[in-house]
Structure formats: structure tokens, C-alpha cells
C-alpha positions as CSV (number, residue, x, y, z in Angstrom):
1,X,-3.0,-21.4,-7.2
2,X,0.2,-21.8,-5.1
3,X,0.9,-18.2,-4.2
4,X,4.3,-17.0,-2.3
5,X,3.3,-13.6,-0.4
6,X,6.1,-11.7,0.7
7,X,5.9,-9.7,3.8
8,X,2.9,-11.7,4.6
9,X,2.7,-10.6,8.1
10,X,2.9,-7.3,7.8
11,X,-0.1,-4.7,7.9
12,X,-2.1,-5.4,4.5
13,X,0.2,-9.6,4.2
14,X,-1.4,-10.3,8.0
15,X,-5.2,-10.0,6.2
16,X,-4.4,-11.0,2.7
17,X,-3.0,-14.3,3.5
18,X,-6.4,-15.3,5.4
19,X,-8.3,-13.9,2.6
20,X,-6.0,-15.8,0.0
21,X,-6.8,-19.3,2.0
22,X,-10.5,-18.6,1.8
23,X,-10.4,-18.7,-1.7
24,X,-8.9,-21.7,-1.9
25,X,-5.4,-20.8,-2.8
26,X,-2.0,-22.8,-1.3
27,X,0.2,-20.1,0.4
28,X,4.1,-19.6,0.9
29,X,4.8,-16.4,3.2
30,X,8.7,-15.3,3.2
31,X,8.9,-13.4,6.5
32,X,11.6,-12.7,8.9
33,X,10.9,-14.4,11.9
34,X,9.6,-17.6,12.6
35,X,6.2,-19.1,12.6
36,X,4.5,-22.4,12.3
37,X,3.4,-24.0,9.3
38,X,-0.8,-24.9,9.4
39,X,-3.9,-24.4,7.6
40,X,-2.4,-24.3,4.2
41,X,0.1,-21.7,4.7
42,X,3.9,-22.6,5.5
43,X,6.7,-20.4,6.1
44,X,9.6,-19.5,5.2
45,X,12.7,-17.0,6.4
46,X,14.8,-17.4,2.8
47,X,13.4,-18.3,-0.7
48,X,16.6,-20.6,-0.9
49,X,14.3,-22.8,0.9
50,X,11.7,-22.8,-2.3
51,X,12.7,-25.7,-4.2
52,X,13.0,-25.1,-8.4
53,X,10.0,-27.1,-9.0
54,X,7.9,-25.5,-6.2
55,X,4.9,-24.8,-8.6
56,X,4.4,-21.2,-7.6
57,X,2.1,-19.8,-9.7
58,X,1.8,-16.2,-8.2
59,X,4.2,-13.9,-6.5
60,X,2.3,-10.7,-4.4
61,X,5.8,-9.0,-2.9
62,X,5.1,-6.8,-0.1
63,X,8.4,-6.4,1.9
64,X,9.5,-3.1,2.7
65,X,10.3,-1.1,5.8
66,X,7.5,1.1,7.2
67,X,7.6,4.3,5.2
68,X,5.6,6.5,8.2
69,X,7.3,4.3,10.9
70,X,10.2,7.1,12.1
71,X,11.9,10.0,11.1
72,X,13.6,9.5,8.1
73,X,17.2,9.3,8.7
74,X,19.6,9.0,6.1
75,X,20.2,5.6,7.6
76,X,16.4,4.9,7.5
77,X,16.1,5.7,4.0
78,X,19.5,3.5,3.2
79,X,17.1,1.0,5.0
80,X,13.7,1.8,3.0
81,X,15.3,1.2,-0.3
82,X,17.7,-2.1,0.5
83,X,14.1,-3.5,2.1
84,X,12.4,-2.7,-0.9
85,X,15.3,-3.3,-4.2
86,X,16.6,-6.5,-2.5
87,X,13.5,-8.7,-1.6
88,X,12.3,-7.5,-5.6
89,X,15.1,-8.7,-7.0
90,X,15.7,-11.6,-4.9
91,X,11.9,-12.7,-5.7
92,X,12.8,-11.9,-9.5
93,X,15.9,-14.3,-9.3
94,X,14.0,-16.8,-8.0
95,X,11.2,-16.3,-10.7
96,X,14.6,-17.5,-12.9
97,X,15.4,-19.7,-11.2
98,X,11.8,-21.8,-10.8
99,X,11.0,-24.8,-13.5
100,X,8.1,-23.0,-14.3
101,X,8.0,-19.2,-13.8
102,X,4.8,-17.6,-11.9
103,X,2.0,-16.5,-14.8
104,X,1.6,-13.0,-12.3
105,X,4.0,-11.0,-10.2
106,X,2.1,-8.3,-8.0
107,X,4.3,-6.3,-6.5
108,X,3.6,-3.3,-4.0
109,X,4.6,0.1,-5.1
110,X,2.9,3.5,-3.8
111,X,1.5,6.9,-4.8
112,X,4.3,8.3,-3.9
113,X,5.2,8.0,-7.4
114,X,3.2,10.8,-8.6
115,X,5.0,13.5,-6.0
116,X,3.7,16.8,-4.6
117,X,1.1,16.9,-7.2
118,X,-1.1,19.9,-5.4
119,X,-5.1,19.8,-6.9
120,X,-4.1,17.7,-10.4
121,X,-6.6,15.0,-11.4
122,X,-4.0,12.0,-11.3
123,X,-4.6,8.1,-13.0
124,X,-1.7,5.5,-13.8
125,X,-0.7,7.8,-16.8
126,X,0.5,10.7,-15.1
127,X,4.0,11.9,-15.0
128,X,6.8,11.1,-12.3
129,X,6.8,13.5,-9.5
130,X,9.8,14.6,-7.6
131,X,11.4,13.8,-4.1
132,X,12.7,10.4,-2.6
133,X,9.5,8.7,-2.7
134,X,8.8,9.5,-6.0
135,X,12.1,7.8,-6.8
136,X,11.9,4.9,-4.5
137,X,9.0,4.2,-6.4
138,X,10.6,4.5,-9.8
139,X,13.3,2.0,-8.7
140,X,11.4,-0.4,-6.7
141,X,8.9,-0.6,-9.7
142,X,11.9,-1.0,-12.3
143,X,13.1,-3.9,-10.4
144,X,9.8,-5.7,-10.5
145,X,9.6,-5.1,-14.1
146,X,12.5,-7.0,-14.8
147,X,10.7,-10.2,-14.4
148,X,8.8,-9.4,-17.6
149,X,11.6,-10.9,-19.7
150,X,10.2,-14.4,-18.1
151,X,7.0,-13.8,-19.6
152,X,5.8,-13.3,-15.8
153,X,2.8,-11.0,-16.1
154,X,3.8,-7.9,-13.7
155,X,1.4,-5.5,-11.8
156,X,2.4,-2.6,-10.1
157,X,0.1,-1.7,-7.3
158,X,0.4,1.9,-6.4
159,X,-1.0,2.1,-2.9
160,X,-2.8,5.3,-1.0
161,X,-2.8,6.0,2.6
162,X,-4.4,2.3,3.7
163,X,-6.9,3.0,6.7
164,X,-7.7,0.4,8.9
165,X,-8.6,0.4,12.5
166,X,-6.2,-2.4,13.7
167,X,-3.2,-0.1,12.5
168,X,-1.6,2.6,9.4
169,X,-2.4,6.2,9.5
170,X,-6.4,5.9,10.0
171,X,-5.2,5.1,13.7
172,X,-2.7,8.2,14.1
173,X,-4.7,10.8,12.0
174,X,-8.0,10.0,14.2
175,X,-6.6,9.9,17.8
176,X,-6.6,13.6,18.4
177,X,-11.0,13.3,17.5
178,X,-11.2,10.7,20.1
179,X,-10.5,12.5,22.6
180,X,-12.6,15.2,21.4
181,X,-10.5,17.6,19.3
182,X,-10.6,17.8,15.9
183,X,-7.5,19.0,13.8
184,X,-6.1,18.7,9.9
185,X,-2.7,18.9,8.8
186,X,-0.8,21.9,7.6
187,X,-3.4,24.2,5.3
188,X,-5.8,21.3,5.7
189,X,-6.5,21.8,1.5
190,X,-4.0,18.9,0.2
191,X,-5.7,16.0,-1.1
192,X,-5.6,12.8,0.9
193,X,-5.6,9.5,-1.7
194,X,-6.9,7.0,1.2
195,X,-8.1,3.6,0.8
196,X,-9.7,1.4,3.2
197,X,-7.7,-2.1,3.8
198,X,-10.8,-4.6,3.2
199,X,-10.4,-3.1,-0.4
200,X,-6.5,-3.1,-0.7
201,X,-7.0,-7.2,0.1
202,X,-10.0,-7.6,-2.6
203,X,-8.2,-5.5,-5.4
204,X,-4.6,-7.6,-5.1
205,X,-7.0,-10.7,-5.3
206,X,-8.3,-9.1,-8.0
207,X,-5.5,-8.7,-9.4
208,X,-4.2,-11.8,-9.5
209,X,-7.3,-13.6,-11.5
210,X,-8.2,-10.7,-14.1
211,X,-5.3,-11.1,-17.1
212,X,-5.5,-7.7,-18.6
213,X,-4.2,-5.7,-16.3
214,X,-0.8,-5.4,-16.2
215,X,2.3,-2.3,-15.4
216,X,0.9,0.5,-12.7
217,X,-3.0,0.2,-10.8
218,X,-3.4,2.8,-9.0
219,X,-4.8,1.3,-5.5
220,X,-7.0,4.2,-3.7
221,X,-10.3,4.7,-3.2
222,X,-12.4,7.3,-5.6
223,X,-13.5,9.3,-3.5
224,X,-10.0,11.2,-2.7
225,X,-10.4,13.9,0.3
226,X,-8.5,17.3,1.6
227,X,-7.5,16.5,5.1
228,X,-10.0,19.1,5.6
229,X,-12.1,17.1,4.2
230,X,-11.2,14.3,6.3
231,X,-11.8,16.2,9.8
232,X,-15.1,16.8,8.9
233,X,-16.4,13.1,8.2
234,X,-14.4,12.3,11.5
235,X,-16.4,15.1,13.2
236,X,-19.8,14.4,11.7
237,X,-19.0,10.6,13.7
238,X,-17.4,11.7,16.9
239,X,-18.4,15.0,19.2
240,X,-15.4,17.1,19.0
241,X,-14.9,20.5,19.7
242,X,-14.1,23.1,16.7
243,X,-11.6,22.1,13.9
244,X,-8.1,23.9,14.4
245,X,-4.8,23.1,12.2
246,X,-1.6,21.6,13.7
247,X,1.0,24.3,11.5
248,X,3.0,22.9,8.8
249,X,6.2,24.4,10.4
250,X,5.3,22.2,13.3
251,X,5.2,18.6,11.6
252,X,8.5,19.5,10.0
253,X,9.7,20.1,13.4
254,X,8.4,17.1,14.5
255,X,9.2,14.3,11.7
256,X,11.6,16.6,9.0
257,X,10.9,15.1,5.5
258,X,8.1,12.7,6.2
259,X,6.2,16.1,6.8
260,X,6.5,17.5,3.4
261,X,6.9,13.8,1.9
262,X,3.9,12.2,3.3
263,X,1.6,14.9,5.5
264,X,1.5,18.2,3.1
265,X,1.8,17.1,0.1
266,X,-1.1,16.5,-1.9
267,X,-2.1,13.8,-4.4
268,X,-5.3,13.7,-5.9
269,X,-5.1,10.0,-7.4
270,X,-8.0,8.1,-8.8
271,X,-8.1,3.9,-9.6
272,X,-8.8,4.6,-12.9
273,X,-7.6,1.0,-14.6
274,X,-8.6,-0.8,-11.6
275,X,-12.5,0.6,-12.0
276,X,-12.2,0.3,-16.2
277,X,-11.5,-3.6,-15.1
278,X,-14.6,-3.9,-13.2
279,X,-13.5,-3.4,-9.4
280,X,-16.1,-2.5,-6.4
281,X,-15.0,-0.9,-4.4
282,X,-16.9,-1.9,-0.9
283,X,-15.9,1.6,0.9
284,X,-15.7,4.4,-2.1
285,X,-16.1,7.2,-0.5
286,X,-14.5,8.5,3.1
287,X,-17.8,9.0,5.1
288,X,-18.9,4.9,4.6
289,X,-15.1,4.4,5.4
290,X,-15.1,6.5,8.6
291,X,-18.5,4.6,9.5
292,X,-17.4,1.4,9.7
293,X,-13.2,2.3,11.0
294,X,-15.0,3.9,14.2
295,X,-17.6,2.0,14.3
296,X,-21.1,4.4,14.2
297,X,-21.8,3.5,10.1
């Protein structure tokens, strides 16, 4: 298939694109800055430049500014949104405006869509939570859905915490047990929907080849933790001295409404469609995935 990736260098784009190639797929990456075409992959910094009969068969849109990259300022949030509702609809207008619109449109969304959701069992069916990310989500999702009309086969991949150890929250949250001290978040008893990057990049291939699934797939591992939870398969890898919490007042101190947004809520969210389908998931549960991020499996 000829498949345009969108944020294609970013975090999850820089290791699906590779991944992509391997399976024999042509690639188009829309990204910012400029890079040279090679190996089957050219770039591009506008999707004017894709021509109406470019043949794209797949779309995977993954632009967006960093969610957990800075405090979220009111000009930061004006910034997470335009990132996120532009690129969509500029990919759907050019799903118009193509020959021959893409069969598949997988488009990025996140778990934030389900809210502050405290210990409830969560799958693709669950409600709407509350707060900006929940509605973020909403609207970023809406926009993709518009491409529908074209007959374009959407999929809304609802993404948890990706950990990786080249980058994302695996990086920030393990730091502390590196250098020997082990600490959780807040109460330390809000679940923690994680998911290990190797299995974000073989779920939106996934995606792409298996026709069924279509609307919201939850992407996160089954094996959702507490960040309690978390310190201890961190401490049963690396020597660290005795667990202690860093206070919820503090991280709201520190980073405002990321805190409560991203670091103490809770959202217990399983992949419910995406296992039904017939995903594996190669790191399911958080002590394999700690194995292998730090490298003692």
C-alpha cells in the first residue's frame, strides 16, 4: 500500500515508518522540517504537494503538539488543539480531494477521552469523561470521522501512556529509581493505562490490514497498573531505597493542570476490540515491559 503518515517523525511516526517499510509498504511522511527522500519513504512539508492522483491508499495521522511536553498554558492548549483539528481536517480535505480516496484513515486520539475515571473497568464503549482532554479528544475524533462520508474506513486509536526507553513518560517516571529512590505519584492508587511502543507500532499496522475494525480501539496494554503498582515492578528491577510519594499538592505546584489531567487521574482502560480482533500483545503486562525498557528482563 502507499501510506501518507503524518507526524512521521515524531515519538511513535520515527519507529512506525521503519516498521511500515519492512512490510513492504511505499511511504509519504508530512512533517515540518525538512529531510531527504530514500529508501522508499519521501517527504513532504504540505499535502498541497500530494498530487490528486497520488494513489494513497492509507492515511495514519499522528500530528499533534506534545500533550506532557510543558505546562499547559492557555496559549499551549490554543496550540494542542489547532495541532491536532487542523492537520485532521487538512488530511480529510485532501481525502476529497484525491482521485481515489484512501480505503483506511487511522487517526491518533488518546484515553484521555474517558476522563478522571478513578477504579472503573473502561473498553471503547464507555462514556465521555470530563476536562480538556476529554474534549480534545471528542473534537479531534469528530474531525477524523468526517472522512466517513468518503466511504474512507476510519479508526480511532485511543492511546495510553506509551513507554519506551528512547523517550515518553517511561523515561521521566523511572529517573528518580535510577538513581536509587523509588517514588509514585500523588496517592500512588490511580490506575496507570501504559503501553509499551513496540506494541503501539504493531497494533496501527494492525490496524490498517484487519477491515472490521472501525470508530474507537482502545490502544493500552491489559495489564493496566496503580502507579503504585508501577514502583514496585521498577523496584523489583533496580535496588532502590523504600517507596515514598511525591504529594499531589506538589505536582500541581509544579505543572498546574497536567497534574490532575495526566499524573492523578486514574483510567483503568482495557483493548477490548483490539484483543476480540486477534491482537498479541508482545509486552502485556508491566513487569515483561519494565524487563526489557531497563534492560534486566
Amino acid at each position: 500500500m502507499h501510506v501518507l503518515v503524518t507526524g512521521g517523525t515524531g515519538f511513535i511516526g520515527s519507529a512506525l515508518v521503519p516498521r511500515l517499510r519492512g512490510d513492504g509498504h511505499e511511504i509519504t511522511v508530512l512533517s515540518r522540517g525538512a529531510h531527504t527522500d530514500g529508501g522508499g519513504v519521501r517527504y513532504v512539508q504540505s499535502l498541497d504537494a500530494i498530487a490528486d492522483d497520488a494513489g494513497v491508499d492509507a492515511v495514519i495521522n499522528l500530528a499533534g503538539a506534545s500533550l506532557n511536553g510543558k505546562r499547559w498554558s492557555e496559549a499551549y492548549k490554543r496550540e494542542m488543539v489547532a495541532s491536532r483539528l487542523d492537520t485532521t481536517a487538512a488530511v480529510v480535505g485532501l481525502c476529497r480531494r484525491l482521485s481515489r480516496p484512501p480505503s483506511v484513515l487511522v487517526s491518533a486520539s488518546a484515553i484521555g477521552y474517558y476522563g478522571d475515571r478513578g477504579d472503573d473497568t473502561l473498553d471503547e464503549a464507555s462514556s465521555m469523561g470530563e476536562g480538556f482532554s476529554a474534549e480534545l479528544c471528542r473534537d479531534w475524533e469528530a474531525a477524523a470521522r468526517e472522512a466517513e462520508a468518503l466511504g474512507t474506513r476510519v479508526c480511532l486509536a485511543r492511546l495510553g501512556v506509551v513507554f519506551d526507553r528512547e523517550g515518553g513518560a517511561f523515561v521521566e517516571l523511572s529517573r528518580p529509581f535510577r538513581f536509587g529512590i523509588a517514588n509514585w505519584l500523588g496517592s500512588g492508587r490511580q490506575y496507570l493505562s501504559w503501553v509499551h511502543r513496540a506494541d503501539v507500532i504493531a497494533a496501527f499496522a494492525f490496524l490498517l490490514e484487519h477491515e472490521t475494525l472501525a470508530g474507537p480501539v482502545n490502544i493500552t496494554a491489559p495489564g493496566p497498573v496503580t502507579h503504585r503498582g508501577l514502583c514496585a515492578a521498577l523496584r523489583r528491577k533496580l535496588t532502590t531505597l523504600p517507596g515514598m510519594p511525591v504529594p499531589g499538592f506538589v505536582m500541581r505546584v509544579m505543572l498546574g493542570e497536567v497534574a490532575d489531567e495526566l499524573l492523578l487521574a486514574g483510567q483503568k482502560v482495557l483493548p477490548k476490540r483490539l484483543e476480540a480482533a486477534g491482537f498479541s500483545f508482545h509486552y502485556p503486562d508491566i513487569d515483561s515491559a519494565v524487563g526489557q525498557l531497563v534492560g534486566k528482563p
